[in-house]
TORKE-657873 format. One record per residue: residue in one letter; chain; x, y, z of N, C-alpha, C in turn; residue number from 0. Coordinates in Angstrom, 3 decimals, padded with zeros to 6 digits. Each point is the difference from the previous one (the first is absolute). Example, Ala and Ser with C-alpha at 12.3 -4.5 7.8 and 13.67 -1.06 7.14 Angstrom:
REM TORKE-657873
  type  mol        nx        ny        nz       cax       cay       caz        cx        cy        cz  seq
     a    A   013.190  -005.690   007.800  -000.890   001.190   000.000   000.900   001.200   000.000    0
     s    A  -000.350   001.050  -000.720   000.820   001.190   000.060  -000.770   001.090   000.730    1
//
This chain:
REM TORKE-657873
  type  mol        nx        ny        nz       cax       cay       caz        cx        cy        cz  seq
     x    A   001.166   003.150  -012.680  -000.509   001.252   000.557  -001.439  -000.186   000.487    0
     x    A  -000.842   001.171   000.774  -000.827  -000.265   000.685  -001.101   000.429  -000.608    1
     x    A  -001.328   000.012   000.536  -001.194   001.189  -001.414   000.606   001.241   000.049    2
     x    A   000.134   000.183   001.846   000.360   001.387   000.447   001.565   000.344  -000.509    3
     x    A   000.234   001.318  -000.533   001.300   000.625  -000.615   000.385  -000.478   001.239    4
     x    A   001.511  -000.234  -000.412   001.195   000.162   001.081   000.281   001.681   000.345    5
     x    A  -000.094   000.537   000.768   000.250   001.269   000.535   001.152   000.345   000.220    6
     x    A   001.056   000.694  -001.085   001.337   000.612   000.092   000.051   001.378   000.963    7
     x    A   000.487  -000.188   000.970   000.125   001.569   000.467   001.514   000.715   000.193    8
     x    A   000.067   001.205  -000.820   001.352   000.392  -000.121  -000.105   001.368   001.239    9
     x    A   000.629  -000.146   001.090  -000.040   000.990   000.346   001.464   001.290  -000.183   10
     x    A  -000.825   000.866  -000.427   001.473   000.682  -000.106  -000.450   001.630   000.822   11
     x    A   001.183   001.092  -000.335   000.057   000.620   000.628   001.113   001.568  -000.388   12
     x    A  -000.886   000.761   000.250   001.475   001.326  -000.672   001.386  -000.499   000.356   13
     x    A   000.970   000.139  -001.029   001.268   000.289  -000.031   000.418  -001.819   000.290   14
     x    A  -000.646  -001.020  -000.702   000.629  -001.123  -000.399   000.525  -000.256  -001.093   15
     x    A   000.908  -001.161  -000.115   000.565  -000.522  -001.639  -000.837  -000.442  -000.819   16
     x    A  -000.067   000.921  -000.735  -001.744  -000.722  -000.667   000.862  -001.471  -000.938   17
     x    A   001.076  -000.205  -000.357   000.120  -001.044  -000.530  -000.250  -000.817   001.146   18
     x    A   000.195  -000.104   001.030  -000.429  -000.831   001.368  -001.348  -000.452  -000.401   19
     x    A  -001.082   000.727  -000.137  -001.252   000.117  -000.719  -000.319  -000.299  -001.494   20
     x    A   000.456   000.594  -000.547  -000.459  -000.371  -001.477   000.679  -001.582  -000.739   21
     x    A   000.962  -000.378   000.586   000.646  -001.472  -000.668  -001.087  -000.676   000.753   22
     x    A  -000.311  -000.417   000.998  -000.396  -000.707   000.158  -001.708   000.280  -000.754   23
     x    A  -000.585   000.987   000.437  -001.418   000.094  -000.608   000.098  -000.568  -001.467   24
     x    A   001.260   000.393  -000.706  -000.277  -000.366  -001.274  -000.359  -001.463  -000.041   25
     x    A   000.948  -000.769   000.657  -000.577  -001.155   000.081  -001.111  -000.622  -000.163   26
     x    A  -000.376   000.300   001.939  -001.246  -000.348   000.665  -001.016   000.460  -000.711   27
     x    A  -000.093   000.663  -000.485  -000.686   000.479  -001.053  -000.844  -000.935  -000.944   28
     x    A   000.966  -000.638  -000.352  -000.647  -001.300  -001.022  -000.173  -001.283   000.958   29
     x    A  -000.165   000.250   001.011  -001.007  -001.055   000.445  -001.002  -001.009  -000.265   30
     x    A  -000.602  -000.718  -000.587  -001.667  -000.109  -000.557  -000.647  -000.069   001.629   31
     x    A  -001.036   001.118  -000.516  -000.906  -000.386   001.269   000.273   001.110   001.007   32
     x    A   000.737   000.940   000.230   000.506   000.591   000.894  -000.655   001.267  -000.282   33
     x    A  -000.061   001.019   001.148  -000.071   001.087   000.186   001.196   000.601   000.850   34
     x    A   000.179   001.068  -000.928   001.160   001.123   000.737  -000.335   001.275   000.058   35
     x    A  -000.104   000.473   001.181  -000.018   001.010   000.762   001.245   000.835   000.319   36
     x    A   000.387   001.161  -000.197   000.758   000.643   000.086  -000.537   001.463   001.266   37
     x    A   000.665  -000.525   001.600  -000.758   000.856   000.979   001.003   000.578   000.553   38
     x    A  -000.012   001.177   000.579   000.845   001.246   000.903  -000.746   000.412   000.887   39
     x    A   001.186   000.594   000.956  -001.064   000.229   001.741  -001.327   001.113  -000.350   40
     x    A   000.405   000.810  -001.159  -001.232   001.176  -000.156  -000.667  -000.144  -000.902   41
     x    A   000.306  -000.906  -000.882  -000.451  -000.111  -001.605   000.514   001.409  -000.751   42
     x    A  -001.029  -000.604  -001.477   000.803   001.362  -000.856   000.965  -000.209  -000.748   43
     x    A   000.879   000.854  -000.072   001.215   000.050  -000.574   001.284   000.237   001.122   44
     x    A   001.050  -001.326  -000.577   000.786  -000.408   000.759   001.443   000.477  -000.835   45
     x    A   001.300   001.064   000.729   000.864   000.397  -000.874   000.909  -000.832   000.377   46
     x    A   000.655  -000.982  -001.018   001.738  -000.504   000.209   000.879   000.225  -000.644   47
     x    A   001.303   000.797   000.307   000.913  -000.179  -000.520  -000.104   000.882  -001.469   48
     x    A  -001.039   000.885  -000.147   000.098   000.456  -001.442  -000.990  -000.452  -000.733   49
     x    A  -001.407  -001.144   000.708  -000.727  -000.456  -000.584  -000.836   000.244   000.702   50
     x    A  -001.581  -000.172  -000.228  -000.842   000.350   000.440  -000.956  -000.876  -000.267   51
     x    A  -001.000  -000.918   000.256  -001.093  -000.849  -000.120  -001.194   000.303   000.984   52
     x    A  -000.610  -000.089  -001.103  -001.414   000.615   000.292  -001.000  -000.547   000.435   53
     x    A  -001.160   000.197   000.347  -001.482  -000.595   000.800   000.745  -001.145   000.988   54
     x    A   000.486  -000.043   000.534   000.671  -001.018   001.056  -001.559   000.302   000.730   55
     x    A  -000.239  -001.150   000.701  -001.393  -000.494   000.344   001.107  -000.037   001.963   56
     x    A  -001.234   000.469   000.937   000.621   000.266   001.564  -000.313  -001.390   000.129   57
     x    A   001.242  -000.064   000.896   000.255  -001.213   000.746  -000.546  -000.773   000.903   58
     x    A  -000.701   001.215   001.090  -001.134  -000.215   000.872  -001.168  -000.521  -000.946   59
     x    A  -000.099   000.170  -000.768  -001.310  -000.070  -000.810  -000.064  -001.819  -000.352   60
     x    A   000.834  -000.439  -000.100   000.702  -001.433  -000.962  -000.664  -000.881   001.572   61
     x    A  -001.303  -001.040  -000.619  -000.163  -000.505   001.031   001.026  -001.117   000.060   62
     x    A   000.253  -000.927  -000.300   001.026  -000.840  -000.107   000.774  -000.730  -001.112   63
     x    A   001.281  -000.590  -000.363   000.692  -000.640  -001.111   000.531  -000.792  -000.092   64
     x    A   000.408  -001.220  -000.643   000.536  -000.793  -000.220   001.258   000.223  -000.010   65
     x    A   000.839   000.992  -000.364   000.964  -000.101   000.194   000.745   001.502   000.173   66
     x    A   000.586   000.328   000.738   000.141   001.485  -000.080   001.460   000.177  -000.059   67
     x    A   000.517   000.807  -000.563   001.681   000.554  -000.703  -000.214   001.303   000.469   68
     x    A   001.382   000.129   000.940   000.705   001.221   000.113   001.540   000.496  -000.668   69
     x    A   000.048   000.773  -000.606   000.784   000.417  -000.579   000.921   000.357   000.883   70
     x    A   001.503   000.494  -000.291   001.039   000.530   000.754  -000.155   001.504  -000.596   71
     x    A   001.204   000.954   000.648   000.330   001.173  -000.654   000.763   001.173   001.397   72
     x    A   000.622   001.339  -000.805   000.191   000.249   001.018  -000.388   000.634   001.036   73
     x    A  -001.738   000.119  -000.109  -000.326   000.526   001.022  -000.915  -001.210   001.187   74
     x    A   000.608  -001.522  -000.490  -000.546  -001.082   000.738   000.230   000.044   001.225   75
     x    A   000.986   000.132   000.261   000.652   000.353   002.074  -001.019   000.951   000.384   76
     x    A  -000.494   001.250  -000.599  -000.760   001.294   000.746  -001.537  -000.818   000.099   77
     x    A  -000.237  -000.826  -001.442  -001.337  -000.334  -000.237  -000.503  -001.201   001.469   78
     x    A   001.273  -000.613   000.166  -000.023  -001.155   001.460  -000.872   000.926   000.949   79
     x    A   000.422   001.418   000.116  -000.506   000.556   000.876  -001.517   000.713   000.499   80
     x    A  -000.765  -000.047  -001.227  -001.589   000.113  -000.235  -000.725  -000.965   000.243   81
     x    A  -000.336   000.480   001.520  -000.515  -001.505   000.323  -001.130  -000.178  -000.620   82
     x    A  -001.112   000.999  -000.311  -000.910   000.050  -000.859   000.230  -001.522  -001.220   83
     x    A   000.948   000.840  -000.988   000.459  -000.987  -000.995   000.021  -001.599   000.593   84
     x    A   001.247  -000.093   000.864   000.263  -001.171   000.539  -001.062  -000.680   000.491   85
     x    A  -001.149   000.313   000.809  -000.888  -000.543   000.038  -000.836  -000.669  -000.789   86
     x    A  -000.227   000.594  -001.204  -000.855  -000.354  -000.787   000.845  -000.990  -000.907   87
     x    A   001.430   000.133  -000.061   000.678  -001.489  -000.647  -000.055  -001.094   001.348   88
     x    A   000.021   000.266   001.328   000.237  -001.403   000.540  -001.781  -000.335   000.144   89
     x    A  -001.121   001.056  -000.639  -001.022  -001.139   000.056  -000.339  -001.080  -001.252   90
     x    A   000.432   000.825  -001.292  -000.445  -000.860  -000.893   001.041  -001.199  -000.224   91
     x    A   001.620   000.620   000.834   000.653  -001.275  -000.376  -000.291  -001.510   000.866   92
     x    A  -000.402   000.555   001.351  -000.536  -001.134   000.823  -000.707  -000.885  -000.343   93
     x    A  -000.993   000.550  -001.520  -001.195  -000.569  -000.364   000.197  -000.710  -000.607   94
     x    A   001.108   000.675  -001.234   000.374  -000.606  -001.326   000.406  -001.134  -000.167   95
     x    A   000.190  -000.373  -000.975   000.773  -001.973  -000.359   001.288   000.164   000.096   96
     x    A   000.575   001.283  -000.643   001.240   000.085  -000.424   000.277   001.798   000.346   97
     x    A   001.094   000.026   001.303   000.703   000.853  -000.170   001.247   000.705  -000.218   98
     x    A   000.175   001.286  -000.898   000.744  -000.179  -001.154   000.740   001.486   000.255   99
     x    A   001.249   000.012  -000.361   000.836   001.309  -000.226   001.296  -000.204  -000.775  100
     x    A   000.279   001.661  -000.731   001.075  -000.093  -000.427   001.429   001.040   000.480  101
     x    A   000.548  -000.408   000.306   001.309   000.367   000.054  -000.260   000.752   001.557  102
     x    A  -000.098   001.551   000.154  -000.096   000.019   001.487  -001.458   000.307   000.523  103
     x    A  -000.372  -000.963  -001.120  -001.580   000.659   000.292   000.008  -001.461   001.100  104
     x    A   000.491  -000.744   000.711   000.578  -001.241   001.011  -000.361   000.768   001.310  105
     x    A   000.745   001.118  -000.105   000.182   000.471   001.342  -001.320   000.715  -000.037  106
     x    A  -000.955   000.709  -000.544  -000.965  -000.297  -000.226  -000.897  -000.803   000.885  107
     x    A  -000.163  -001.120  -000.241  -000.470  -001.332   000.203   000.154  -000.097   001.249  108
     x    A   001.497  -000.185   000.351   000.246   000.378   001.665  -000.216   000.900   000.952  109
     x    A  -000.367   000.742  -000.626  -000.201   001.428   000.644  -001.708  -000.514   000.893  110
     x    A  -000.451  -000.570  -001.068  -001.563  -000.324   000.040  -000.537  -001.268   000.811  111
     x    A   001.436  -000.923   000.485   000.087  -000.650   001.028  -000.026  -001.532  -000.751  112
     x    A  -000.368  -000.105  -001.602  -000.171  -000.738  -000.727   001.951  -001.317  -000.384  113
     x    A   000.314   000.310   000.550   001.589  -000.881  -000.273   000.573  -000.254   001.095  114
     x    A  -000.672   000.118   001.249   000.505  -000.516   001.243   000.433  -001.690  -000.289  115
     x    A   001.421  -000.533   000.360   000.256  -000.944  -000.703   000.087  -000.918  -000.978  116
     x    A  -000.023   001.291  -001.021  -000.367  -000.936  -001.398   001.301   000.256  -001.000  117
     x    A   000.391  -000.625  -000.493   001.056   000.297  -001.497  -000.403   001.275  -000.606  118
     x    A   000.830   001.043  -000.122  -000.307   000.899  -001.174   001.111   000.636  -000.649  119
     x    A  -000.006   000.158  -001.404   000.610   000.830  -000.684  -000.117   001.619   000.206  120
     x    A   001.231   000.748  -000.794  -000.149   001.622   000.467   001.162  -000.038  -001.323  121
     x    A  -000.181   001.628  -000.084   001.020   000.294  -000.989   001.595   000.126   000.669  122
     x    A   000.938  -000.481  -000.017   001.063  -000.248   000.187   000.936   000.741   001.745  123
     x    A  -000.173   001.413  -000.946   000.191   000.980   001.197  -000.992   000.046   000.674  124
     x    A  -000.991  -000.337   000.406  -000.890   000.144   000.930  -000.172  -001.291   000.954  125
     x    A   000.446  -001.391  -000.239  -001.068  -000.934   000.070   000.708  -000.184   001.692  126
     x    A   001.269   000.809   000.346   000.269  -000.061   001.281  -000.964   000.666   001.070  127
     x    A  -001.067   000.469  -000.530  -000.988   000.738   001.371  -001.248  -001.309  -000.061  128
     x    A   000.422  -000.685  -000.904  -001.778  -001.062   000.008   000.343  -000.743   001.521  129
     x    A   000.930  -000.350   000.664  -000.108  -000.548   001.478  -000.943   000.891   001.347  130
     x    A   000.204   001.326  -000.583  -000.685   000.949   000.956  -001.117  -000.437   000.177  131
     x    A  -000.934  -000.605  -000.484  -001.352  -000.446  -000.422   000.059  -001.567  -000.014  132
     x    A   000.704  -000.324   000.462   000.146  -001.672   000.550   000.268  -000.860  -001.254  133
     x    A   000.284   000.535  -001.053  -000.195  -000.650  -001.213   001.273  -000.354  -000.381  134
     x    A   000.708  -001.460  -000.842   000.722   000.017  -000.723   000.625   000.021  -000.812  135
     x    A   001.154   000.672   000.054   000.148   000.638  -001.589   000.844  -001.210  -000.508  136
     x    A  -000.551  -000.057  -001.867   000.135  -001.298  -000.391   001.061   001.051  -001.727  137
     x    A   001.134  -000.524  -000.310   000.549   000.870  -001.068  -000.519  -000.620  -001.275  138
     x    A  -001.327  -000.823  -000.184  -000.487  -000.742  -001.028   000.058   001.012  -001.471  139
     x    A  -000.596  -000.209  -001.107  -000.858   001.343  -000.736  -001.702  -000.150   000.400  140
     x    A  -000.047  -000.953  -000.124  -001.667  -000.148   000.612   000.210  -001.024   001.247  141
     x    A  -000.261  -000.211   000.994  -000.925  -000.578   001.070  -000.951  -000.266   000.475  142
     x    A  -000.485  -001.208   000.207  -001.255  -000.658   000.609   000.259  -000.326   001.283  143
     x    A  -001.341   000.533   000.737   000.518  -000.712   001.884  -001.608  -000.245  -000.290  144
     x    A  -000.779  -001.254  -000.195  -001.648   000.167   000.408  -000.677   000.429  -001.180  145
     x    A  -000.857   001.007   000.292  -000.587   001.209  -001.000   000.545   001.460   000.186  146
     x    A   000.957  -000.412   000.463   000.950   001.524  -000.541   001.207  -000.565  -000.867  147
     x    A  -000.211   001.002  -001.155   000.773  -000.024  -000.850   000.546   001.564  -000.625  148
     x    A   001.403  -000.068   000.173   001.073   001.646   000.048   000.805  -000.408  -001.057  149
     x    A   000.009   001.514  -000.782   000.899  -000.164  -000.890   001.018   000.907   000.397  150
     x    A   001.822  -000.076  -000.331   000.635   001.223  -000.178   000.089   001.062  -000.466  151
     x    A   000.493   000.596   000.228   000.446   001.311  -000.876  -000.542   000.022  -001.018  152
     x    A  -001.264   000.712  -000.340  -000.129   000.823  -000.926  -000.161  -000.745  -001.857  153
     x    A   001.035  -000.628  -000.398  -000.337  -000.728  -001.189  -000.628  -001.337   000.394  154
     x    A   000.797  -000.152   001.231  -000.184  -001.773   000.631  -001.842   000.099  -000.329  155
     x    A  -000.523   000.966   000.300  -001.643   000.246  -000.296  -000.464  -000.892  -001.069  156
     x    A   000.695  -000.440  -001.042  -000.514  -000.253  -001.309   000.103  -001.574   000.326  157
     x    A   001.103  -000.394   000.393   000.124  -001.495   000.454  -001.682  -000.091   001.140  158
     x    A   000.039   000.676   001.331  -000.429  -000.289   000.484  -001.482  -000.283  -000.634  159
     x    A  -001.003   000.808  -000.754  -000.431  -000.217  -000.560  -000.730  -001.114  -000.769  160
     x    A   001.291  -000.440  -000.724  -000.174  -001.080  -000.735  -000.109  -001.356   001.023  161
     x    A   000.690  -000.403   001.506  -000.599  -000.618   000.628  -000.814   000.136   000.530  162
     x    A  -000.620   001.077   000.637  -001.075  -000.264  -000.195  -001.255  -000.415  -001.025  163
     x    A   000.183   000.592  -001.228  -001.069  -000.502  -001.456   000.293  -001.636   000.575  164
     x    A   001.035  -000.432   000.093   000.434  -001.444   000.046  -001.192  -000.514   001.264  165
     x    A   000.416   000.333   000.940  -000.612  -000.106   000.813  -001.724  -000.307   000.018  166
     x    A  -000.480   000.877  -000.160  -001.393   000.352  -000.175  -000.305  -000.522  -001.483  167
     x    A   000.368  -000.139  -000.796  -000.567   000.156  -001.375   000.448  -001.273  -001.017  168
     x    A   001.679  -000.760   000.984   000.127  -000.756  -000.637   001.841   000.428  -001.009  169
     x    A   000.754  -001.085   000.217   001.172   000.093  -000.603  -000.343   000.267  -001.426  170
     x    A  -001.005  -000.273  -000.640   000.480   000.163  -001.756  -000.793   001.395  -000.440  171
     x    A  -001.048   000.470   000.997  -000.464   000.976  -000.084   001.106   001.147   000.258  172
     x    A   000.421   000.072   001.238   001.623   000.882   000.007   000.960   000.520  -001.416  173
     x    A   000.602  -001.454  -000.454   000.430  -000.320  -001.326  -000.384   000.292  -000.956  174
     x    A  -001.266   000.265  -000.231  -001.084   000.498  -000.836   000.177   001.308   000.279  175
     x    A  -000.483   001.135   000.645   000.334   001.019   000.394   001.668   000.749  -000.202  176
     x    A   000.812  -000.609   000.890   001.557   000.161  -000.395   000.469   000.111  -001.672  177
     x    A  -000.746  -000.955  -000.932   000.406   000.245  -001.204  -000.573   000.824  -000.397  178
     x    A  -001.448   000.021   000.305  -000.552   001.289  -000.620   000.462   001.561  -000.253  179
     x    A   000.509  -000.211   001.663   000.815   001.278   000.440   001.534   000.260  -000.796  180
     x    A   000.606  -001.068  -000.083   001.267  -000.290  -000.767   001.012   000.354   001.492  181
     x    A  -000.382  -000.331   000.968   000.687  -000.081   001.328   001.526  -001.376  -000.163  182
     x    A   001.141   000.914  -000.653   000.682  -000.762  -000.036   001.527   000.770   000.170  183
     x    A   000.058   000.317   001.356   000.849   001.089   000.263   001.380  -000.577  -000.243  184
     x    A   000.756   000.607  -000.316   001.538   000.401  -000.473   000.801   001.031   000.348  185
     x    A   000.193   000.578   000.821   000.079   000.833   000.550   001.859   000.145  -000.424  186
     x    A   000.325   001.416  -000.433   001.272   000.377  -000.910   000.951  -000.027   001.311  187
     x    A  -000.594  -000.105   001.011   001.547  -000.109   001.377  -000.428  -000.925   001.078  188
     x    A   000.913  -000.706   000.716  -000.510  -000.308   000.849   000.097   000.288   001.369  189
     x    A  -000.713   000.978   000.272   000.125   001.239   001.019  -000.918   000.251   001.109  190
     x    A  -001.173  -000.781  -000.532  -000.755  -000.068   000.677  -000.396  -000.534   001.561  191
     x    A   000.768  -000.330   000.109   000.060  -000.290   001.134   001.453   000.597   000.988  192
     x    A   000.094   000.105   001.549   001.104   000.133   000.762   001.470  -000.718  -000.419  193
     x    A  -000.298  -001.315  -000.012   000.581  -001.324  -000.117   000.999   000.132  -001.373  194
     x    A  -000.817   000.684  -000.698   000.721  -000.192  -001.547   000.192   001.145  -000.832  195
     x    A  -000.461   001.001   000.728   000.388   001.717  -000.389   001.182  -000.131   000.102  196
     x    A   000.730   000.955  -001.033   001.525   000.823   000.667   000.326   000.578   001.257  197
     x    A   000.955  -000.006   000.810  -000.412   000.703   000.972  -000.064   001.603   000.261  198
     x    A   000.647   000.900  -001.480  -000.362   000.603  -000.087  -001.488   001.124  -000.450  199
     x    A  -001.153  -001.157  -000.621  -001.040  -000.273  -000.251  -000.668   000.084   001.715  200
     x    A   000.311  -000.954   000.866  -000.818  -000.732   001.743   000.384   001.391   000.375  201
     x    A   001.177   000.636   000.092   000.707   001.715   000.939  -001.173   001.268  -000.557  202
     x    A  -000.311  -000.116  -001.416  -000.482   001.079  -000.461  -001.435  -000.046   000.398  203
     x    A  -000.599  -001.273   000.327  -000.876   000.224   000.209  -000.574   000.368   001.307  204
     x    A   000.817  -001.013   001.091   000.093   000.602   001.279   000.000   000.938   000.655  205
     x    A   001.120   000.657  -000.776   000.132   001.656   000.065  -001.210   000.617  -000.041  206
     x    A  -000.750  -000.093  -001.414  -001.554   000.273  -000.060  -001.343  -000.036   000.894  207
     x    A   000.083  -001.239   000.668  -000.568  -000.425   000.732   000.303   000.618   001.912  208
     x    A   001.232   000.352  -000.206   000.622   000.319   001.732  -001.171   001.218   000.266  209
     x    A  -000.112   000.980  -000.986  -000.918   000.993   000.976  -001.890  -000.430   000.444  210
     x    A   000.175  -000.621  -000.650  -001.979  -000.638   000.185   000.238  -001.434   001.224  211
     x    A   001.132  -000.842   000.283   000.243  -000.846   000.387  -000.472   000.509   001.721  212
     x    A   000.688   000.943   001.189  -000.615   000.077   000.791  -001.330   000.113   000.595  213
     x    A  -000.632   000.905  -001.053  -001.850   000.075  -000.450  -000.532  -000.652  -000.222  214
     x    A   000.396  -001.004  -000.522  -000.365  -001.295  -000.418  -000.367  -000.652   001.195  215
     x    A   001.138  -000.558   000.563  -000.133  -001.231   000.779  -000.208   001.174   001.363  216
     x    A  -000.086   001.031   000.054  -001.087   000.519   001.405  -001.632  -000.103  -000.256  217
     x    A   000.169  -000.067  -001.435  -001.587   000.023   000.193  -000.597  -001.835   000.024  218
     x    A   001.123  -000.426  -000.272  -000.592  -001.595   000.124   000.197  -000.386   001.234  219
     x    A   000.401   000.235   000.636   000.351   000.119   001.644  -001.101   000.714   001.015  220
     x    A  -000.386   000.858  -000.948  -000.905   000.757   000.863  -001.822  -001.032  -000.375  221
     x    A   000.240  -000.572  -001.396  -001.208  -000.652  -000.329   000.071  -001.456   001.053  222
     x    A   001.030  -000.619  -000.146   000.051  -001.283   000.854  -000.336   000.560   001.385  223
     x    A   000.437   000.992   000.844  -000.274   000.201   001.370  -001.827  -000.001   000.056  224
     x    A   000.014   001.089  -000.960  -001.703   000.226   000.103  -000.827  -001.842  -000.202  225
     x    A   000.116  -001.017  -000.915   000.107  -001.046   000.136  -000.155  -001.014   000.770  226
     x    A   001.172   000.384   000.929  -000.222  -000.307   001.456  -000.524   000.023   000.950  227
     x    A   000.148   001.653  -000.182  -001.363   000.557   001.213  -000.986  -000.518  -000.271  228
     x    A  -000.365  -000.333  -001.272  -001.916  -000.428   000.046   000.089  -001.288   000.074  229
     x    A   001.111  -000.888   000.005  -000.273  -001.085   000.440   000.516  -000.120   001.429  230
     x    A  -000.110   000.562   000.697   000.588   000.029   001.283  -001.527   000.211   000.934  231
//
């Protein structure tokens, strides 16, 4: 590590998966040497999902970081669309060593012009809009293209994580951490995924998903055009 903290920047945002957010912070967290910052487009207090986290430090404000994490959730497709927001992730990620998201916090990333031809992960049902944004979608749990590094869906967060600790901090430091945590999942079905769900498990959820699915991918459609235009 360096004199200077390593600079964690989590950017998040109303109405994300805060486990998108919180697995991994728990992590990164134990860093040695690191600083983590937890920033939103207004600062304050940020509501997800039934949770609420507080003094979030503005985003504009964050002169630059070593590594910056965007979370997924379901208001990530609308969030593509603040260019405000988006701006202020494609400056610090341009800067950064390592840029970082979880699950559809990807599209995210793309939105921000940041995955134009690069490998990325997305959470399952989504990871078909990461081409809109020139990017490819990779069905890994974590992915590396460079210094971008994406995790899947939502738990995939906790893996991703830990390569990174690996990464930055060192394989036994990770290992060190992971036990600490007792990160030794077992999971009572194996469901988790498309591939290996029931298919009455893959229908129910779909179903779930059909009414947010057009909204969705108009607003990632509408973020890639805008995208364009400014690089045009």
């Amino acid at each position: 590590m360096t004199e200077h903290p390593f600079r964690i920047v989590f950017a998040i945002y109303p109405g994300m998966t805060h486990l998108d957010f919180t697995g991994p912070h728990q992590f990164l967290s134990r860093l040695p040497g690191s600083e983590v910052i937890i920033a939103s487009p207004a600062g304050g207090d940020v509501l997800s999902e039934g949770l609420i986290f507080a003094g979030t430090k503005r985003l504009a404000d964050i002169g630059a970081c070593d590594l910056i994490c965007v979370p997924g959730g379901a208001s990530a497709t609308a969030v593509a669309l603040d260019t405000a927001f988006i701006a202020e992730v494609r400056r610090l990620g341009l800067a950064a060593r390592y840029i970082t998201s979880v699950c559809t916090g990807s599209l995210i990333l793309g939105a921000a012009g940041l995955l134009a031809g690069r490998r990325a992960a997305c959470h399952w049902a989504w990871r078909y809009l990461l081409p809109l944004f020139g990017a490819v979608p990779d069905d890994g749990r974590v992915v590396r293209d460079g210094n971008i590094m994406t995790g899947g869906g939502v738990t995939a967060g906790i893996d991703f994580a830990l390569a990174v600790l690996a990464e930055i901090g060192g394989v036994e430091l990770a290992q060190t951490v992971q036990l600490g945590l007792e990160y030794a999942p077992a999971p009572p079905f194996d469901a988790g995924r498309p591939e290996t769900a029931p298919a009455s498990s893959l229908a129910a959820f779909r179903g779930q998903m059909a009414y947010v699915q057009p909204r969705r991918e108009a607003e990632v459609r509408e973020a890639a055009r805008r995208l364009g235009a400014g690089r045009a």
